[in-house]
N, CA, C, O and CB atoms as a CASP TS submission, in Angstrom:
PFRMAT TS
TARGET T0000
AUTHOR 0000-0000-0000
METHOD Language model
MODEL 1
PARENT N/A
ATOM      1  N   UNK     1       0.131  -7.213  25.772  1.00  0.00           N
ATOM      2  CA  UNK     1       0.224  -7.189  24.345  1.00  0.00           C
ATOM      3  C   UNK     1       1.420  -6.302  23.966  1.00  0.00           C
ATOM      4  O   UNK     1       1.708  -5.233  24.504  1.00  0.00           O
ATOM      5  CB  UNK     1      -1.102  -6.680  23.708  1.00  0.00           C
ATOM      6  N   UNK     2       2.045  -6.876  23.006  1.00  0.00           N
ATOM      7  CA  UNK     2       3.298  -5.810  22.511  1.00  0.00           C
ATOM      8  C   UNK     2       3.293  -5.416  21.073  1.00  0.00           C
ATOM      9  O   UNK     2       3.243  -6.088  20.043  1.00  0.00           O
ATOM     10  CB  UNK     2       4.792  -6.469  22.716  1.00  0.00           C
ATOM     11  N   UNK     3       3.362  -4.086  21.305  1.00  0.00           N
ATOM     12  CA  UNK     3       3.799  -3.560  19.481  1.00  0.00           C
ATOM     13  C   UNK     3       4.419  -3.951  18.764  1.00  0.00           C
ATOM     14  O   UNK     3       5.471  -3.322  18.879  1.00  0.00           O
ATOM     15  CB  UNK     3       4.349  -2.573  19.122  1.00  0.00           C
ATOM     16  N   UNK     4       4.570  -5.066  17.540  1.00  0.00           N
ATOM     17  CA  UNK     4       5.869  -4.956  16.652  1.00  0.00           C
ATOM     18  C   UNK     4       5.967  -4.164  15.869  1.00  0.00           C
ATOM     19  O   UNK     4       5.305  -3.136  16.019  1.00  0.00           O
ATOM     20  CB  UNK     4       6.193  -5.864  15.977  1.00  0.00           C
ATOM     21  N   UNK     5       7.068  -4.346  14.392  1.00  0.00           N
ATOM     22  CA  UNK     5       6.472  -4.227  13.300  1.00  0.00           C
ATOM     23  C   UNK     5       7.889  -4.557  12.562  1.00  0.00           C
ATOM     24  O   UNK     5       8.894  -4.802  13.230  1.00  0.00           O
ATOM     25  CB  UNK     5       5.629  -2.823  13.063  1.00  0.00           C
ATOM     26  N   UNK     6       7.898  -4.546  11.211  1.00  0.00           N
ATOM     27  CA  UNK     6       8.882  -4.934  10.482  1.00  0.00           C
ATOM     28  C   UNK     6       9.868  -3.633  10.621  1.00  0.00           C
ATOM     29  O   UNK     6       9.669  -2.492  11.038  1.00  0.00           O
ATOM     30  CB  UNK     6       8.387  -5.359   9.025  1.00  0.00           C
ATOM     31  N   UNK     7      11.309  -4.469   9.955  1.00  0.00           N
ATOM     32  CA  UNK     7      12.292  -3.421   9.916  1.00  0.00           C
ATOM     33  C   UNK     7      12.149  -2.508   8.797  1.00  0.00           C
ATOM     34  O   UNK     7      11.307  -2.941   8.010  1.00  0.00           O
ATOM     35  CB  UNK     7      13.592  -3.964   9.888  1.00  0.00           C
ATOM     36  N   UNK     8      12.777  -1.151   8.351  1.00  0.00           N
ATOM     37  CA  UNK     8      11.812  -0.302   7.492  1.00  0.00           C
ATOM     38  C   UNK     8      12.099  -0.544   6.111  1.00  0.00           C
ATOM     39  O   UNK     8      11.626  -0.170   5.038  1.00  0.00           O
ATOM     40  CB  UNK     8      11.911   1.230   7.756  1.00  0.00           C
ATOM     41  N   UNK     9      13.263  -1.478   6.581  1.00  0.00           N
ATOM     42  CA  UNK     9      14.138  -1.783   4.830  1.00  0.00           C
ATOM     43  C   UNK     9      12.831  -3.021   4.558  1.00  0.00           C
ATOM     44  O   UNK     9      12.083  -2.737   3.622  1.00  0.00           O
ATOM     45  CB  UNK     9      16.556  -2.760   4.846  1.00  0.00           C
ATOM     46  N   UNK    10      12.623  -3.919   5.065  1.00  0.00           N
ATOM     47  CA  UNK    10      11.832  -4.883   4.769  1.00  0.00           C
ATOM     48  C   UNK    10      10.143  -4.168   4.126  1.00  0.00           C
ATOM     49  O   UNK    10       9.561  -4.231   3.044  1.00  0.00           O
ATOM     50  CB  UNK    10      11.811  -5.812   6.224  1.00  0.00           C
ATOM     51  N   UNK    11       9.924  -3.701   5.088  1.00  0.00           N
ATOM     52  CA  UNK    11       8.518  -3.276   4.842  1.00  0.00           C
ATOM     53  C   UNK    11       9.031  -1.897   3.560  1.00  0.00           C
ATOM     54  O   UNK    11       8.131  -1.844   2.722  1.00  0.00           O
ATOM     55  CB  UNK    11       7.560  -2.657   6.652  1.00  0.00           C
ATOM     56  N   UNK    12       9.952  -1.049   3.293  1.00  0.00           N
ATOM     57  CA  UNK    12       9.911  -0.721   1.617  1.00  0.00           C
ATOM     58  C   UNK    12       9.463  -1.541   0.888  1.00  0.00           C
ATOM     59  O   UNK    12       8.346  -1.444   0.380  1.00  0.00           O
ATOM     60  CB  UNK    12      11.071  -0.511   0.954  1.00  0.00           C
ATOM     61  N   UNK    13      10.296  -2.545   0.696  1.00  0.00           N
ATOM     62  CA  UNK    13      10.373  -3.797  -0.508  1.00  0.00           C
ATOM     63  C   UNK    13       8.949  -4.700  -0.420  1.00  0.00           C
ATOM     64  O   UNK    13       8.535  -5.415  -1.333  1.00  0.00           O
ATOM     65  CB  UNK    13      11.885  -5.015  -0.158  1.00  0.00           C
ATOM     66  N   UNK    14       8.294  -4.503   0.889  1.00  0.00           N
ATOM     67  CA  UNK    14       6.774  -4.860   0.444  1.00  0.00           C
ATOM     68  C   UNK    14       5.783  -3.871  -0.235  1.00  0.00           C
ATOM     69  O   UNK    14       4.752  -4.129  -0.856  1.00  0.00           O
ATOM     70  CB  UNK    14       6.049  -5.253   1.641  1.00  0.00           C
ATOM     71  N   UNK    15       6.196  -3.014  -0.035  1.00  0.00           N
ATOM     72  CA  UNK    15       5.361  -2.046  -0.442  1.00  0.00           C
ATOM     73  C   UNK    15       6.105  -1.708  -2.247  1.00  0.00           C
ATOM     74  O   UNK    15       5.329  -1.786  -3.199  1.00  0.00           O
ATOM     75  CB  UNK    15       5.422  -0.625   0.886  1.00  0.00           C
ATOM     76  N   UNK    16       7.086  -1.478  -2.408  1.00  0.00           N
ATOM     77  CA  UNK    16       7.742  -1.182  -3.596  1.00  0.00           C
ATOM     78  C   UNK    16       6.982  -2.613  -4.098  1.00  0.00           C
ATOM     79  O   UNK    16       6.226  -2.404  -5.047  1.00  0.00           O
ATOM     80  CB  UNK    16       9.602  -0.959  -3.582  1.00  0.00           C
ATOM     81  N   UNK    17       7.030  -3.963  -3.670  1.00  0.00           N
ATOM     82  CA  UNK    17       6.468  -5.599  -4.468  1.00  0.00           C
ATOM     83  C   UNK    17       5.096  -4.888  -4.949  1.00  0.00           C
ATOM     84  O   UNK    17       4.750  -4.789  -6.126  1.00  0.00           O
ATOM     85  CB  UNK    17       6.102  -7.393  -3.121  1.00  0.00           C
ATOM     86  N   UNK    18       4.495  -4.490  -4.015  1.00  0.00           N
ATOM     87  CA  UNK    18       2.550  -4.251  -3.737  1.00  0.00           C
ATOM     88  C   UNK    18       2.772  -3.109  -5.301  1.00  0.00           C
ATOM     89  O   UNK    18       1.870  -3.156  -6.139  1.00  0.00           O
ATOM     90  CB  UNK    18       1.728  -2.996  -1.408  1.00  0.00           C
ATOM     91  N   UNK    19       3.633  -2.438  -5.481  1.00  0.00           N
ATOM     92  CA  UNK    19       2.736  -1.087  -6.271  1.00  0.00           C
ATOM     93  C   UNK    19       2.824  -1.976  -7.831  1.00  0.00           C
ATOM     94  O   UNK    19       1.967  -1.987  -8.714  1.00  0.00           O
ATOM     95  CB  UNK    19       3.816   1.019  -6.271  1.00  0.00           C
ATOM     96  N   UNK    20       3.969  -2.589  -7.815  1.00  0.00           N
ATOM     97  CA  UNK    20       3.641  -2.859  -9.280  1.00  0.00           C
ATOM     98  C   UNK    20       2.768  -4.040  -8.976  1.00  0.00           C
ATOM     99  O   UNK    20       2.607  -4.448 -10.126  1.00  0.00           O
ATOM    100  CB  UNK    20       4.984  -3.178 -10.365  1.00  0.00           C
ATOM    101  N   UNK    21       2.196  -4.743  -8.331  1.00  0.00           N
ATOM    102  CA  UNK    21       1.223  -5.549  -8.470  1.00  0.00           C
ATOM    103  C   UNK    21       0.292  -4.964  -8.635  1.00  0.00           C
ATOM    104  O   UNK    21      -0.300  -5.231  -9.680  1.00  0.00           O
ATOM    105  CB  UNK    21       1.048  -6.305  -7.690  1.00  0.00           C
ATOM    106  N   UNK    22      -0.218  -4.069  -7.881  1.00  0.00           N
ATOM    107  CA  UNK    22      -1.544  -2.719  -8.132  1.00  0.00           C
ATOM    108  C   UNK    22      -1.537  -2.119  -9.235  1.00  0.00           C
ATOM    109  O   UNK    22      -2.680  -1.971  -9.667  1.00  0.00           O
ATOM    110  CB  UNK    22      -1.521  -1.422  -7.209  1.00  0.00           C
ATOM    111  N   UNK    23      -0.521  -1.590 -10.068  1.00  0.00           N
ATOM    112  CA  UNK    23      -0.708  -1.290 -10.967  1.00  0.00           C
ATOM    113  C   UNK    23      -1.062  -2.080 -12.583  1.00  0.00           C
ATOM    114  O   UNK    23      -1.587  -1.678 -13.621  1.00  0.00           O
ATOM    115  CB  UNK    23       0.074  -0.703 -10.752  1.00  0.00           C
ATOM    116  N   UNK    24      -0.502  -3.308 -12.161  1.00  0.00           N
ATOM    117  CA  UNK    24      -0.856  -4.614 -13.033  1.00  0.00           C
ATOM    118  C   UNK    24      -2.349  -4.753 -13.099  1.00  0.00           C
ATOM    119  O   UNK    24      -3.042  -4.686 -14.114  1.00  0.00           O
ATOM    120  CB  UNK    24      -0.228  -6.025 -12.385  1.00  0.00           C
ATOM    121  N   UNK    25      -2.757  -4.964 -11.810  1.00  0.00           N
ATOM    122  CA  UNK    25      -4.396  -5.085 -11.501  1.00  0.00           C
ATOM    123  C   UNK    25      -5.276  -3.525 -12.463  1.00  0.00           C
ATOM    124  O   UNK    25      -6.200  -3.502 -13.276  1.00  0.00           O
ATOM    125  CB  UNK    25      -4.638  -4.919  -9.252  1.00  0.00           C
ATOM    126  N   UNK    26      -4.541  -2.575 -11.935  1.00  0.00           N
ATOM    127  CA  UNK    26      -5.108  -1.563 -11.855  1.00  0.00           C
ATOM    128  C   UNK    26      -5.266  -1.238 -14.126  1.00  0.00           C
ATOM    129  O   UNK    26      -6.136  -0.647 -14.764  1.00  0.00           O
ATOM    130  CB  UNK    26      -3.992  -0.406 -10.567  1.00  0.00           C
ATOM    131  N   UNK    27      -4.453  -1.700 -14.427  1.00  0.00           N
ATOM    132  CA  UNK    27      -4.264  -1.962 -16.023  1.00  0.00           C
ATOM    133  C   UNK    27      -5.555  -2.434 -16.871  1.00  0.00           C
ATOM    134  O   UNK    27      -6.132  -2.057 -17.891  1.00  0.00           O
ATOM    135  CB  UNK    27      -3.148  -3.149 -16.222  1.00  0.00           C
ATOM    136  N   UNK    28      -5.725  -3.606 -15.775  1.00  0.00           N
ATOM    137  CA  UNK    28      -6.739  -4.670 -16.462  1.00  0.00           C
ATOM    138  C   UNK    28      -8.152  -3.989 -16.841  1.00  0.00           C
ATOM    139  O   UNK    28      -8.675  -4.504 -17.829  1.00  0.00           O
ATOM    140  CB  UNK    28      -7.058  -5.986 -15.370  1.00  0.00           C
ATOM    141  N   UNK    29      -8.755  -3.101 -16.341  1.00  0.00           N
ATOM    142  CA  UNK    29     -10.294  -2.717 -16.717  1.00  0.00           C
ATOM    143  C   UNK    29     -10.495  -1.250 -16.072  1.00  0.00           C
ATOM    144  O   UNK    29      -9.661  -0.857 -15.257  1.00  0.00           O
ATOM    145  CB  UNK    29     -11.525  -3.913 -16.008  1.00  0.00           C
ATOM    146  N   UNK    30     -11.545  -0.470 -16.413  1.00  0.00           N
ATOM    147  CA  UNK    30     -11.275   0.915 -15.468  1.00  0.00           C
ATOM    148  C   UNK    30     -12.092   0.863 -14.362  1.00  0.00           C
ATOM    149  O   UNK    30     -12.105   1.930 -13.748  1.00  0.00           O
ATOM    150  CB  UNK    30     -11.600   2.352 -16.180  1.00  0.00           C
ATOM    151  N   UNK    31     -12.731   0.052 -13.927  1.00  0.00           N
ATOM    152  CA  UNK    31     -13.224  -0.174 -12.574  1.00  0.00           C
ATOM    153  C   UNK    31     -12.152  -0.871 -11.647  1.00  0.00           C
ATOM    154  O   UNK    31     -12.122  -0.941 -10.419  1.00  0.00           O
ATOM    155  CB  UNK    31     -14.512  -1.036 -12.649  1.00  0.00           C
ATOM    156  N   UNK    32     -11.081  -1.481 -12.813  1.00  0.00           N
ATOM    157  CA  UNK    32     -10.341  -2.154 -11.661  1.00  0.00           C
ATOM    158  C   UNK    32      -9.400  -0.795 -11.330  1.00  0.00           C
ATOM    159  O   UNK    32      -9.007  -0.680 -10.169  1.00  0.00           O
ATOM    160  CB  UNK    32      -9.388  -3.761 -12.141  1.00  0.00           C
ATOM    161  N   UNK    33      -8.977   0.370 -12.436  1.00  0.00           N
ATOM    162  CA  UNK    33      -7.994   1.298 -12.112  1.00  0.00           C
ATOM    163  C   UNK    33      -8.935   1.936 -10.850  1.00  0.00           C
ATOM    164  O   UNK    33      -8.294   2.330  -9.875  1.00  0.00           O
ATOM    165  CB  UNK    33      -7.488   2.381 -13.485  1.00  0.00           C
ATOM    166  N   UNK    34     -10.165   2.041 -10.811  1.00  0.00           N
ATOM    167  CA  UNK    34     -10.717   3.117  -9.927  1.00  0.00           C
ATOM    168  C   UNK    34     -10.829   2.558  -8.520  1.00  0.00           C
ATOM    169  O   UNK    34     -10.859   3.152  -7.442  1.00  0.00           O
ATOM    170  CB  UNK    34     -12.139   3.635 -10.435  1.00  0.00           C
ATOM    171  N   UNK    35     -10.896   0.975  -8.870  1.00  0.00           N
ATOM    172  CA  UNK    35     -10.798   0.665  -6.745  1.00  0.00           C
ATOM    173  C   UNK    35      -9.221   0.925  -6.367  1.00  0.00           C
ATOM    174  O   UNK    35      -8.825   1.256  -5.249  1.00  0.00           O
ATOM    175  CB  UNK    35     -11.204  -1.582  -6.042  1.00  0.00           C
ATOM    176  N   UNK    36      -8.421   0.713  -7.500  1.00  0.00           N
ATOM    177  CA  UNK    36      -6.786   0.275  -7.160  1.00  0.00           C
ATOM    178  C   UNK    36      -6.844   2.073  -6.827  1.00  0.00           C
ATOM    179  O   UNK    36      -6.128   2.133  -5.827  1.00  0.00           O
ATOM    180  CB  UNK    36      -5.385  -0.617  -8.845  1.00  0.00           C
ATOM    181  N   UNK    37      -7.159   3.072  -7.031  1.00  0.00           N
ATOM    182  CA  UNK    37      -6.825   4.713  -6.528  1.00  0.00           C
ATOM    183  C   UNK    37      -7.333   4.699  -5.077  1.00  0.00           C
ATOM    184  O   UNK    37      -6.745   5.367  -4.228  1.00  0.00           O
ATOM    185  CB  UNK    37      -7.753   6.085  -7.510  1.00  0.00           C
ATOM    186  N   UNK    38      -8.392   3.968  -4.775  1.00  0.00           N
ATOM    187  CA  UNK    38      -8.622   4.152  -3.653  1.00  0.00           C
ATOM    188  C   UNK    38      -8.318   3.816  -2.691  1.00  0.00           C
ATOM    189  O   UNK    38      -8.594   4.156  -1.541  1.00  0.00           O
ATOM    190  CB  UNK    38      -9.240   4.110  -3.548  1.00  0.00           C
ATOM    191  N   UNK    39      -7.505   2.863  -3.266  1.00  0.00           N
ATOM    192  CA  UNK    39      -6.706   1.657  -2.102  1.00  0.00           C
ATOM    193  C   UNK    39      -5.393   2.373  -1.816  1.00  0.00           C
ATOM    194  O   UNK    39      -4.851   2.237  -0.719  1.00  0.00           O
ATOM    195  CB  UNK    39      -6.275  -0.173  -2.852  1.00  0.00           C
ATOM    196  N   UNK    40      -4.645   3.457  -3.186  1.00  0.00           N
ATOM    197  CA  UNK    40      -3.648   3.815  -3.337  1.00  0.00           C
ATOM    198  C   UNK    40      -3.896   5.352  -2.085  1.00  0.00           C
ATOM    199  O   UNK    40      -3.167   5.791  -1.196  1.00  0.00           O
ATOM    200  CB  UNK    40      -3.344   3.892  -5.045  1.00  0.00           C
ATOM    201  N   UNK    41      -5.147   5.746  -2.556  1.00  0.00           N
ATOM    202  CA  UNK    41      -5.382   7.278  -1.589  1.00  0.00           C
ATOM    203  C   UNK    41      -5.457   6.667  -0.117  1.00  0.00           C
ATOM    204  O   UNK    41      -5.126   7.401   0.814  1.00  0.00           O
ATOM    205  CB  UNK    41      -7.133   8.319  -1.986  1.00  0.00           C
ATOM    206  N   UNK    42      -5.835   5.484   0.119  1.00  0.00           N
ATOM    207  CA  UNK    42      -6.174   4.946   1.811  1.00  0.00           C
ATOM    208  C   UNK    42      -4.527   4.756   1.764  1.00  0.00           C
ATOM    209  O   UNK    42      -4.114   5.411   2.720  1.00  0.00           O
ATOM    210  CB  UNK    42      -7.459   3.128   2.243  1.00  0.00           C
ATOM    211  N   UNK    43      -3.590   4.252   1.191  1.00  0.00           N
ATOM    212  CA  UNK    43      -2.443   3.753   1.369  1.00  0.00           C
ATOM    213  C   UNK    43      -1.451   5.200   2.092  1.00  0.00           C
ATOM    214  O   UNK    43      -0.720   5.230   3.081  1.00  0.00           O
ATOM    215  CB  UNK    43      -1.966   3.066  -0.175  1.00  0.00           C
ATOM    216  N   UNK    44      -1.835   6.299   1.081  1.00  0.00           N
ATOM    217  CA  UNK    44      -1.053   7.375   1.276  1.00  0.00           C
ATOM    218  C   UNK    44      -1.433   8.448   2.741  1.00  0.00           C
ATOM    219  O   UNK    44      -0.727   9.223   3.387  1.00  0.00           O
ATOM    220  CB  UNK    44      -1.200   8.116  -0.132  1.00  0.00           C
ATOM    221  N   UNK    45      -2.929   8.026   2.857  1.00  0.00           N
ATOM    222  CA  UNK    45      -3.563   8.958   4.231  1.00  0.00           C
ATOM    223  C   UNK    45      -2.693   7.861   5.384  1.00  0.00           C
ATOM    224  O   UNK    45      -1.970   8.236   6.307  1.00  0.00           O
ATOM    225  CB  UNK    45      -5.899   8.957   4.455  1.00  0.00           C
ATOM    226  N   UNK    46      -2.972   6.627   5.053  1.00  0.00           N
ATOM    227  CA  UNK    46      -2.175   5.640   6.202  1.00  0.00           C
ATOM    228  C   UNK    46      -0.643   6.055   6.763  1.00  0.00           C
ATOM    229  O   UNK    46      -0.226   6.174   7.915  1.00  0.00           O
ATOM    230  CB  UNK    46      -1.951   4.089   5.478  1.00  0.00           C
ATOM    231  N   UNK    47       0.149   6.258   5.200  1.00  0.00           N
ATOM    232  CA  UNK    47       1.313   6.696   5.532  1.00  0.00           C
ATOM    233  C   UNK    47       1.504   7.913   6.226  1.00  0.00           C
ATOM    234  O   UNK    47       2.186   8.061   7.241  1.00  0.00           O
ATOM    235  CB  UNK    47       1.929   6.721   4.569  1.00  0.00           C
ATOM    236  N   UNK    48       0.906   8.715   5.661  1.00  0.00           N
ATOM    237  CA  UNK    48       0.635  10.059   6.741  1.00  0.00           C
ATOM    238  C   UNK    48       0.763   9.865   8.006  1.00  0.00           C
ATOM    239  O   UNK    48       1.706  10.254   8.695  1.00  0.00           O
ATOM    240  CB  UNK    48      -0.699  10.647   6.741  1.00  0.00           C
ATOM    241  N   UNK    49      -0.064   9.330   8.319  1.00  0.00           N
ATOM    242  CA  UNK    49      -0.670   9.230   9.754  1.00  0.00           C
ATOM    243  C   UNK    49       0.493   8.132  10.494  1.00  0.00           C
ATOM    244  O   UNK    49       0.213   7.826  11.653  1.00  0.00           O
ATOM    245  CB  UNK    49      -2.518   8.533   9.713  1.00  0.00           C
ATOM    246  N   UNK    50       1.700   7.556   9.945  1.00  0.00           N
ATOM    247  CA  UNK    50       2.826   7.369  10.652  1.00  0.00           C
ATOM    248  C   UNK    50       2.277   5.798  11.222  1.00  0.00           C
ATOM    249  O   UNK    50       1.193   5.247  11.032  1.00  0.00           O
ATOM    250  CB  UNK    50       3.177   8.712  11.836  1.00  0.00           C
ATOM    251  N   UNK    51       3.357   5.384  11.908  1.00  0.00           N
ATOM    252  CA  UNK    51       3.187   4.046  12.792  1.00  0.00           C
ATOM    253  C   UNK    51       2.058   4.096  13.710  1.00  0.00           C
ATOM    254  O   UNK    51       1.512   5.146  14.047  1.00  0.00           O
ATOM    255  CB  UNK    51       4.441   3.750  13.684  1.00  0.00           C
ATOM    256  N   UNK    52       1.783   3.142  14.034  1.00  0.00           N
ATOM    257  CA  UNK    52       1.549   2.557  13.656  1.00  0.00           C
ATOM    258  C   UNK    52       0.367   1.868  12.710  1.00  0.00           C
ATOM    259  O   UNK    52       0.101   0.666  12.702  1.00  0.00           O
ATOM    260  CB  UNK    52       1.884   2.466  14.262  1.00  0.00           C
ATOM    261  N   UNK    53      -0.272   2.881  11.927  1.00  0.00           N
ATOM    262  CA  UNK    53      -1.354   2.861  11.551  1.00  0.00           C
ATOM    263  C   UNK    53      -1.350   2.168   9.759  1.00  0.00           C
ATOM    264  O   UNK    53      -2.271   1.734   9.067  1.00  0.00           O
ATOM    265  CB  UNK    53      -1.840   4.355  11.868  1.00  0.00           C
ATOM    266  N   UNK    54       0.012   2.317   9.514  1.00  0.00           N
ATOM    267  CA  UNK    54       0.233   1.868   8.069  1.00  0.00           C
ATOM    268  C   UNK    54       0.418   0.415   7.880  1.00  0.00           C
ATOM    269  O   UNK    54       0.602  -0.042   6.751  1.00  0.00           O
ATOM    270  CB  UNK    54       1.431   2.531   7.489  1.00  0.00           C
TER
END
């Protein structure tokens, strides 16, 4: 089995696409703002924690 992963310029621009979609979602109702934080706090512990885990 081999590790990939995208190049880092690519995977920004998915992630920069993802936030304003989350935040669109996250607009619509306050249950929808309160799952979209949690997805946003799992997003940021992920980044933490480096490759390949994000």
């Amino acid at each position: 089995m081999e590790l990939t992963q995208l190049p880092a310029e690519e995977w920004a621009q998915v992630n920069s696409d993802a936030q304003g979609f989350w935040d669109e979602i996250a607009a619509s109702s306050d249950r929808a703002g309160r799952v979209v934080q949690i997805f946003k706090d799992y997003a940021a512990v992920q980044e933490k924690a480096g490759y390949p885990y994000r």
